[in-house]
C-alpha positions as CSV (number, residue, x, y, z in Angstrom):
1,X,0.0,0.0,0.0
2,X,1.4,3.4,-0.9
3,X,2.3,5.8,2.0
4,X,-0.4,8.2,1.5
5,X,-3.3,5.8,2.1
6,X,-1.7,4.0,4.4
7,X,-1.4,7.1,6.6
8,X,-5.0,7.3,6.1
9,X,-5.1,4.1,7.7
10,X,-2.9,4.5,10.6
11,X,-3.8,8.2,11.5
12,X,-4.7,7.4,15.1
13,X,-1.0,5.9,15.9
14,X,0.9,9.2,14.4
15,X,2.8,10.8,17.6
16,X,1.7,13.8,19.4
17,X,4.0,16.5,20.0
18,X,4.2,18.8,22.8
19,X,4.3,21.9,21.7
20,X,2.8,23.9,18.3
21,X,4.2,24.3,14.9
22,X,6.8,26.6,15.1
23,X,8.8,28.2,12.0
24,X,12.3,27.4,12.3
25,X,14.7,30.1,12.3
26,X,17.2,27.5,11.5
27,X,20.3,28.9,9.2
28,X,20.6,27.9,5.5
29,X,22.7,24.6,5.0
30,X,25.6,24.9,3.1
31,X,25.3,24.8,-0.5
32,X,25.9,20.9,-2.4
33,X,27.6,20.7,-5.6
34,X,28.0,17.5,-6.6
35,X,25.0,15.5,-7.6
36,X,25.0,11.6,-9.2
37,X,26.0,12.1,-12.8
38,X,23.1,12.2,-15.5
39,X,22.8,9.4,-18.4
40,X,23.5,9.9,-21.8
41,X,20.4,9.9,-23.4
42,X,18.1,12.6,-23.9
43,X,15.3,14.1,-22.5
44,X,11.9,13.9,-24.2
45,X,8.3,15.5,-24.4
46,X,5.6,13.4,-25.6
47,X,8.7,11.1,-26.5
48,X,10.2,12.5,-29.0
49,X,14.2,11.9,-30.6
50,X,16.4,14.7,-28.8
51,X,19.6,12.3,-29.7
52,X,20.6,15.5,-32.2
53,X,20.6,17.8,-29.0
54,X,21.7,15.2,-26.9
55,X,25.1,15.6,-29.0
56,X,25.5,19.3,-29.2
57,X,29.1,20.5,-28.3
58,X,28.9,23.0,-25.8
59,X,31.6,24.8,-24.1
60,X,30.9,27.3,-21.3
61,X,34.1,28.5,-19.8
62,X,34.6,30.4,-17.0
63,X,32.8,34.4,-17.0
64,X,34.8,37.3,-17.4
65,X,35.0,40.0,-15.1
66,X,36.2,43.7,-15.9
67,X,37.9,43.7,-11.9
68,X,38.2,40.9,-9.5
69,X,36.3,42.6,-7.0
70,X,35.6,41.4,-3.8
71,X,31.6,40.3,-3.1
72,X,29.5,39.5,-0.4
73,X,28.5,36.4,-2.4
74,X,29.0,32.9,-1.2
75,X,31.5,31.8,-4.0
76,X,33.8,34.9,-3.3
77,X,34.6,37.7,-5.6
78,X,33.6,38.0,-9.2
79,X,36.4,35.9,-10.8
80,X,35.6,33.4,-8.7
81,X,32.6,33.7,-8.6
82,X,32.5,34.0,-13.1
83,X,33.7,30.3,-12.5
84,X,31.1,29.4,-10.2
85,X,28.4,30.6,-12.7
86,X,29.8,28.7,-15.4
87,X,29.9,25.5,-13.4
88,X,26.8,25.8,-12.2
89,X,25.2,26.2,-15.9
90,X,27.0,23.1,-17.0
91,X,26.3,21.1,-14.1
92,X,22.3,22.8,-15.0
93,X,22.5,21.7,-18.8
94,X,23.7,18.9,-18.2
95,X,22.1,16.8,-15.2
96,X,18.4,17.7,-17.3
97,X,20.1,15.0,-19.9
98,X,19.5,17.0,-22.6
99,X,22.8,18.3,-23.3
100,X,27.0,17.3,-23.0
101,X,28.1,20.9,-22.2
102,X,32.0,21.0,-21.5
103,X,32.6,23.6,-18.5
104,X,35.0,25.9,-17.1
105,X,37.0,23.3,-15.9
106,X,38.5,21.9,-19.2
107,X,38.4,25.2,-20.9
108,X,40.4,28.2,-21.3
109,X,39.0,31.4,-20.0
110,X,37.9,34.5,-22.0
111,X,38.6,38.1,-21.7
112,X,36.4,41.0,-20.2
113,X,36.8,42.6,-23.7
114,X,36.1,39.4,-25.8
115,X,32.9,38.2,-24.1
116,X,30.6,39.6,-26.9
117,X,33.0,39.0,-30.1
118,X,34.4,35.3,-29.5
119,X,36.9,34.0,-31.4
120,X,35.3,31.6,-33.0
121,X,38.0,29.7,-35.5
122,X,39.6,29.1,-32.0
123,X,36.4,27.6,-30.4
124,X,35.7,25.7,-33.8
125,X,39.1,23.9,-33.4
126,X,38.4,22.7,-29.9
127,X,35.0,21.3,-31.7
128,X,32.6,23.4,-29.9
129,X,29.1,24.2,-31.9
130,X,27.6,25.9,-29.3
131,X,29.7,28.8,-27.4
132,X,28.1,30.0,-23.7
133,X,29.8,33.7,-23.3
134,X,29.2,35.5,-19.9
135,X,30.4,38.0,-17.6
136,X,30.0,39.5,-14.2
137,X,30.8,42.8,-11.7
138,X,30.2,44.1,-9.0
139,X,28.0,47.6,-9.1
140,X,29.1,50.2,-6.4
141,X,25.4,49.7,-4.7
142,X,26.0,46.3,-4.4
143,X,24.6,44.6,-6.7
144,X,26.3,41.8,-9.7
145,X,25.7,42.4,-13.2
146,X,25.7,39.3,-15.0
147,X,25.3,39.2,-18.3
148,X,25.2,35.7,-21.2
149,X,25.6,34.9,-24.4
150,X,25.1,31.8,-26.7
151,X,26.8,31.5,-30.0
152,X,26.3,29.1,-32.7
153,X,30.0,28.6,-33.4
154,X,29.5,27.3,-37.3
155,X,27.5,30.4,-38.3
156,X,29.8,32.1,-36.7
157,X,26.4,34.0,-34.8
158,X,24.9,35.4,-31.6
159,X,21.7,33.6,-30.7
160,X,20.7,35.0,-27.8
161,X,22.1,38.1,-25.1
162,X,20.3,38.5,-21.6
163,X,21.5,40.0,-18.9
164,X,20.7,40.5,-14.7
165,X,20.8,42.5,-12.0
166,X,20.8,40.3,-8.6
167,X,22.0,40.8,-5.0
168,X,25.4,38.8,-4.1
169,X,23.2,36.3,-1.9
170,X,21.4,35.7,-5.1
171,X,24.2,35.2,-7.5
172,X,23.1,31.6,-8.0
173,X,19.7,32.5,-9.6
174,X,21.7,34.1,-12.3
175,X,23.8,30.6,-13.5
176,X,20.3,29.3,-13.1
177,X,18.7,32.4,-15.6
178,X,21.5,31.9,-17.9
179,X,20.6,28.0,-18.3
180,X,17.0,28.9,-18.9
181,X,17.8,31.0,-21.5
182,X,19.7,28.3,-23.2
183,X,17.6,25.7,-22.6
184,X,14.5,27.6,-23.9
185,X,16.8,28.4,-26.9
186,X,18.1,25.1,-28.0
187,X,15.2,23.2,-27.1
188,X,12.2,25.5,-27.4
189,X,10.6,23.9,-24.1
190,X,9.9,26.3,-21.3
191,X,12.4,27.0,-18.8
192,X,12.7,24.9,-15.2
193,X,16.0,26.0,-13.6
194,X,15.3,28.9,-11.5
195,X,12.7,27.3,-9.9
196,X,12.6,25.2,-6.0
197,X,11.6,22.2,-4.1
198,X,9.2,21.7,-1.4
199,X,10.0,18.5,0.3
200,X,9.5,16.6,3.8
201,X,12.8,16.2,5.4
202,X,12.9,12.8,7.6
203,X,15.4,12.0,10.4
204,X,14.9,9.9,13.4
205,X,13.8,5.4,14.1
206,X,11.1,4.9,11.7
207,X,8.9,4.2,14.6
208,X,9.6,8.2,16.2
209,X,10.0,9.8,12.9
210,X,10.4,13.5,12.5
211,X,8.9,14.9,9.4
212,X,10.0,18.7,8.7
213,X,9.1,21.3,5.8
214,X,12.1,22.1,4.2
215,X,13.0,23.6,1.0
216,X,15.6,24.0,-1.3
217,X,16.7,25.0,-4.8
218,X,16.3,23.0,-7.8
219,X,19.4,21.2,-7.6
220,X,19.2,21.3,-4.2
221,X,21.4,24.5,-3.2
222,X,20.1,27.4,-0.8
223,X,18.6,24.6,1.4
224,X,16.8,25.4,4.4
225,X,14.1,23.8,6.8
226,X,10.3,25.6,7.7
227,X,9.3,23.5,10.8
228,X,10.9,22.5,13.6
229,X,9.6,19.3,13.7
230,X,7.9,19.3,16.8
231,X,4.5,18.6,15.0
232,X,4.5,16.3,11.9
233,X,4.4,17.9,8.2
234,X,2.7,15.9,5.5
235,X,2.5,16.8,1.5
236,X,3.5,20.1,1.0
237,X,2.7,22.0,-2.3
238,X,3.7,25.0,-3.6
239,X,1.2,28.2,-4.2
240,X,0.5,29.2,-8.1
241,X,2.1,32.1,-7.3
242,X,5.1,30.8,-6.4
243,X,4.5,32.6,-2.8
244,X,3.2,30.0,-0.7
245,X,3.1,26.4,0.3
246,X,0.3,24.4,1.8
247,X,1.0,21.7,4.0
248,X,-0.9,19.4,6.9
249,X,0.3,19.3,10.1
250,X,-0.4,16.7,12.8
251,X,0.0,18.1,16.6
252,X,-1.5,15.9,19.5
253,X,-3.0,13.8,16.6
254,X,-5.0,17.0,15.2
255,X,-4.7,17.5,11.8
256,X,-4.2,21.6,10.6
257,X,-4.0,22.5,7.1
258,X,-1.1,26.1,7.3
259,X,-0.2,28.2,4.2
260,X,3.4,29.1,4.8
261,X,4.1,32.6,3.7
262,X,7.6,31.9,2.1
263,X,9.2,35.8,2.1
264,X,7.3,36.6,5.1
265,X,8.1,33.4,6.9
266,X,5.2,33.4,8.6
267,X,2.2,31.2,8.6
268,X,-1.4,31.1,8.6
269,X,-4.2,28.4,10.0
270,X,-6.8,27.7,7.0
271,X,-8.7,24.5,8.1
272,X,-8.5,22.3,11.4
273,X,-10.9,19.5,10.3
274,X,-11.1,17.7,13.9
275,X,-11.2,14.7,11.7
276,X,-8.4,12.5,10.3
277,X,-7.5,14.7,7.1
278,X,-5.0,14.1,3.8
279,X,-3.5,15.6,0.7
280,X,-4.4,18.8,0.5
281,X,-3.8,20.8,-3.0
282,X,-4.0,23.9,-4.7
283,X,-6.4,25.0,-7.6
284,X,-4.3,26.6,-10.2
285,X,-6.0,30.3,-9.8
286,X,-4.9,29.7,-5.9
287,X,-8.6,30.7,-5.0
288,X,-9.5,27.0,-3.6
289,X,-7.9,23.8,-1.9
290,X,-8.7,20.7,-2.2
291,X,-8.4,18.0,0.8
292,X,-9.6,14.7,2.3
293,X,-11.3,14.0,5.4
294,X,-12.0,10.7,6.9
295,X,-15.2,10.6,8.8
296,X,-17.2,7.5,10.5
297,X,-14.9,4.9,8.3
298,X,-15.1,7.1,5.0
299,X,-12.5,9.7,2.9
300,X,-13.8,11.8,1.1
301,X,-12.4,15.2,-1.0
302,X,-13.9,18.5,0.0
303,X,-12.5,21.8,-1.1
304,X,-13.0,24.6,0.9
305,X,-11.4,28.3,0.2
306,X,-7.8,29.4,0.8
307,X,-9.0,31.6,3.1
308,X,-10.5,29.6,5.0
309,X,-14.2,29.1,6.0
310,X,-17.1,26.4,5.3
311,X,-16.1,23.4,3.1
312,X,-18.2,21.7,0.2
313,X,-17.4,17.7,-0.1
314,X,-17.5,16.7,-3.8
315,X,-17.3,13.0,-3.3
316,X,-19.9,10.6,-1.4
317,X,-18.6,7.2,-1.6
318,X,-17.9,4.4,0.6
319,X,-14.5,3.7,1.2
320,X,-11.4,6.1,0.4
321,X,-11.3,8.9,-1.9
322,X,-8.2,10.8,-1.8
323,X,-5.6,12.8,-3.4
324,X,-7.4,15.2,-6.0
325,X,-5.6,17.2,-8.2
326,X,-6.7,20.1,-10.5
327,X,-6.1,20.4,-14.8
328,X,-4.5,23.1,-15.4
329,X,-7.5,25.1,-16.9
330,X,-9.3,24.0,-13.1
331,X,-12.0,22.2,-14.6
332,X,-11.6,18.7,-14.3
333,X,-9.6,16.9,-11.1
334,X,-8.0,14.0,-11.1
335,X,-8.5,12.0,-8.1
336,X,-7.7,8.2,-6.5
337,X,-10.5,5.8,-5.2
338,X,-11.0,2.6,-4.2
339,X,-14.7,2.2,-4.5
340,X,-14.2,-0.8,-7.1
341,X,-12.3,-2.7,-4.4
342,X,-9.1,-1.6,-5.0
343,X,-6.9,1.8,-5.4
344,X,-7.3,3.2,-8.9
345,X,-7.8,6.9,-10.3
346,X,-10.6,8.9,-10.8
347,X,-11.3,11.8,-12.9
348,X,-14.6,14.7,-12.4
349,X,-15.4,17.9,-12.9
350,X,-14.5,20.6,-10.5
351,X,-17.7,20.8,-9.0
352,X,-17.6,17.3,-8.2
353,X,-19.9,15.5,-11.1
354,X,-19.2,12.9,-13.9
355,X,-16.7,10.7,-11.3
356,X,-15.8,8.2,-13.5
357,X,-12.7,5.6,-13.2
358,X,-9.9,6.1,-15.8
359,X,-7.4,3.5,-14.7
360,X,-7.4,-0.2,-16.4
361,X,-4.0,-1.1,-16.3
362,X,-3.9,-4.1,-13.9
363,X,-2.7,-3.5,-10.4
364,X,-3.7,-0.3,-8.4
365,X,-2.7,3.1,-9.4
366,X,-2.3,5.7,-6.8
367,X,-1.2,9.2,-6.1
368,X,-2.0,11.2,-9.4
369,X,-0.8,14.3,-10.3
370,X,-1.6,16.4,-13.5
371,X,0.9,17.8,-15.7
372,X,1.0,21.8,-16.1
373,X,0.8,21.2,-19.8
374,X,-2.7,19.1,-19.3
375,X,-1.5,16.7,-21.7
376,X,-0.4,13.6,-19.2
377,X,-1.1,12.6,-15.6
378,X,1.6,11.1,-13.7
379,X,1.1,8.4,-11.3
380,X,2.2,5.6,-8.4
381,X,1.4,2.1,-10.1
382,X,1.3,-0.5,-7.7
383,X,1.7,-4.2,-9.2
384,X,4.6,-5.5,-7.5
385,X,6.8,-2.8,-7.0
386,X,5.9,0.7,-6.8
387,X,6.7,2.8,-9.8
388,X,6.0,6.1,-11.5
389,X,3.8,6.1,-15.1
390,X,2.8,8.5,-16.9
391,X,-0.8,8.0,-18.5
392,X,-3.3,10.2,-20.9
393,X,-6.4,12.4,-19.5
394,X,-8.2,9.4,-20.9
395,X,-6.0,6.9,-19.1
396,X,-4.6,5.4,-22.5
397,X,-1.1,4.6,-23.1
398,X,0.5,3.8,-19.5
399,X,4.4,4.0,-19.9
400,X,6.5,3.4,-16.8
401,X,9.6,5.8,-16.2
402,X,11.3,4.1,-13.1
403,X,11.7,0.4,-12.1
404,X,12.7,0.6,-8.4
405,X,11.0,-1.6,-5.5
406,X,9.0,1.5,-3.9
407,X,9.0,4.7,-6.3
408,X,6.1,7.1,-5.7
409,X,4.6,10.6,-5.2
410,X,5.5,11.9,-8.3
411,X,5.1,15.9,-9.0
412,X,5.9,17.7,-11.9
413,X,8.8,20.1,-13.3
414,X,7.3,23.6,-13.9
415,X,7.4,22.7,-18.1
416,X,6.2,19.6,-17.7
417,X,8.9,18.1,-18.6
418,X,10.3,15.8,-15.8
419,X,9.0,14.9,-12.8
420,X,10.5,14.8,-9.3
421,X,9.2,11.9,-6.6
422,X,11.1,10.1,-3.6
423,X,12.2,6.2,-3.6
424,X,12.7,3.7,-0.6
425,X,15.4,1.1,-0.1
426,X,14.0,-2.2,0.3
427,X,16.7,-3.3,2.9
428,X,17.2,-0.2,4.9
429,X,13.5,1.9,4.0
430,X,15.8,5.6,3.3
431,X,13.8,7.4,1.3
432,X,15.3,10.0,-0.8
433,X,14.3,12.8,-3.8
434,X,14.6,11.3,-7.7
435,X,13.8,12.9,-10.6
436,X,13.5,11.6,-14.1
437,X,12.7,12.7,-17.8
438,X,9.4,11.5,-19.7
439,X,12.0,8.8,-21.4
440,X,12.5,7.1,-18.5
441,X,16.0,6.9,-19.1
442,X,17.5,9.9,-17.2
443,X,16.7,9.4,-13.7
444,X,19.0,10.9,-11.3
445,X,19.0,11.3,-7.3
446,X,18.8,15.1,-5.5
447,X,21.0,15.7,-2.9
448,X,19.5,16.3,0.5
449,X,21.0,16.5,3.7
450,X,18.7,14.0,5.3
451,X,15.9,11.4,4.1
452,X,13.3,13.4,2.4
453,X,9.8,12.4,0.9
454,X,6.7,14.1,-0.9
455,X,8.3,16.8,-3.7
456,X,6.9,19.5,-4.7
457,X,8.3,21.2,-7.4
458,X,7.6,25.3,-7.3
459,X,7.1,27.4,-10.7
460,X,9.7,29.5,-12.4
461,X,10.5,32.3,-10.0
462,X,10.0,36.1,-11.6
């Protein structure tokens, strides 16, 4: 049984804490930058060839600087931190498995002066096609300009200039701008990059666990933990807006659904249920929330507003209905149920009509979660193993992407793209944060500085 229902199950045994919630005023962890390396094939829409991308030689020494001036910034002063950039796009470009970009590392570097004209018989000899260009300083107010560049090398041609004004503690959103803009360019997918995690951070026996918010970049920089962990956190999920995230908490075995304010670090209380309550999601205008409530033996999904108030319960079944989540034009939500004797999925209109079962693929299927571009819902299938398929609206053409013993949760890149969920190890039940491309065949592990569980991936920030 996946974890989600199973806590549905078990509610009653979670532990109390003593005191409430609390935001943690816990300092950020130190940045990681190594990650597992990526595989060598590419990365894939609706499953498409990308091999001709997937080959692309591109070089992205280290950025230029017109003084090595001395920054507030974690990675030191703008030479340095012109290297750190570089690496940082390389490491971006080429963990999504989309690219083999060759970084600052094996290059040579490039004048201040030559950043906008590069030499490019030079480049073409070292077999580049594809030429990232960048540089950075430090403005007087504080501030780092940083400015990129990519070339096509064989036409000898600028393809795209953008450039950024950020403060030194957020030089790292510019490597991650610059990468966007390549991606986008070369690929002509939507960007992903500069974008974060929600996650639950897990330490402790696995009979006392302690289950935090935390929250970190998307390849797992800047990382930082919400709660303290004195009351559970369950199934976080980021706002629309990108300013938010919704979460349940458990305290003295009552369930409280917060919206964590994420600049303001503060939270409010939307819904205490006084019943065993699950999942609870976003609608894509941000207006509404969707959650489950077990009452007298039964789940059921209700949606009530984000600010709070009376609820409206959408399903009426025996048995458990859980985990709804919205299309992205909000009309329809996908949902799981297991009215037909076992867990399968569910689709029905918002307002909670034409509930009709979409999932035939032998097994149960749990835990679904639409894709931003409408096109695919991703989900836990349970035959076996757990592992993460993708599937039409209609539930035709079930493809698995992982083949582990217990993959699940699965939540979507901000393109929809790739998709982020957490595996356990049969022998010693660690759970940690995968992600993997709509191939199947990139699949790579986040780094985190503990066990983690329940992704969710955050939108593009502005």
């Amino acid at each position: 049984m996946n974890r989600i229902l199973l806590a549905a199950l078990l509610t009653c045994a979670i532990p109390s804490a003593a005191l409430a919630q609390q935001i943690d005023p816990a300092p950020v962890i130190p940045n990681s930058q190594t990650a597992p390396p990526a595989a060598d094939q590419g990365l894939s829409g609706t499953v498409s060839d990308d091999s001709t991308l997937a080959d692309l030689g591109i070089d992205i020494p280290a950025f230029a600087t017109d003084a090595d001036t001395p920054t507030e910034a974690s990675a030191g002063g703008t030479a340095a931190l012109g290297r750190a950039i570089a690496e940082i796009i390389t490491a971006d470009l080429k963990n999504n498995g989309l690219f083999k970009p060759v970084g600052p590392a094996a290059l040579p570097g490039v004048d201040y002066a030559g950043v906008k004209t590069p030499d490019y018989p030079a480049w073409h000899a070292r077999g580049a096609e594809m030429l990232v260009q960048g540089s950075v300083s430090a403005g007087a107010d504080g501030q780092l300009a940083v400015g990129c560049g990519l070339f096509d090398v064989a036409l000898k041609q600028q393809l795209i200039t953008a450039d950024w004004r950020f403060t030194a503690a957020d030089w790292r959103r510019a490597a991650h701008k610059c990468a966007d803009t390549i991606y986008s360019r070369l690929s002509g997918e939507s960007p992903f990059f500069d974008s974060r995690i929600a996650y639950i951070a897990e330490t402790g026996p696995k009979a006392h666990r302690m289950k935090r918010l935390a929250i970190m970049d998307s390849d797992g920089a800047n990382h930082r933990f919400i709660t303290t962990g004195q009351a559970l956190a369950l199934t976080p999920r980021y706002s629309p807006d990108y300013q938010s995230i919704l979460y349940l908490s458990y305290l003295n075995g009552a369930p409280r659904i917060y919206v964590y304010d994420v600049a303001g670090a503060t939270q409010r209380l939307v819904a205490a249920t006084g019943n065993p309550t699950f999942a609870p999601r976003w609608s894509p205008d941000g207006a509404s929330i969707l959650y489950s409530m077990a009452i007298a033996g039964n789940t059921n999904i209700y949606r009530i507003s984000a600010a709070g108030g009376a609820s409206t319960q959408l399903t009426d079944t025996p048995g458990i209905n859980i985990g709804g989540s919205y299309s992205p034009d909000g009309t329809k939500i996908v949902f799981e149920s297991d009215r037909s004797g076992s867990q399968q999925i569910y689709v029905m209109n918002a307002d909670g009509s034409d509930q009709h079962r979409i999932s035939f693929n032998g097994g149960r299927s749990a835990t679904p979660e639409w894709s931003p571009r409408g096109d695919l819902i991703a989900f836990t299938h349970i035959a076996g193993n757990l592992r993460i398929a993708v599937m039409t609206p209609e539930g035709k053409n079930m493809r698995y992407l992982t083949d582990a013993w217990q993959d699940e949760a699965p939540t979507w890149s901000p393109n929809g793209r790739i998709i982020q969920f957490f595996r356990t190890e049969k022998d010693s039940g660690a759970a940690s944060l995968w992600q993997v491309d709509l191939t199947g065949r990139n699949a790579r592990r986040l780094p985190t500085p503990v066990d983690a569980s329940d992704p969710s991936w955050g939108s593009v920030r502005k």
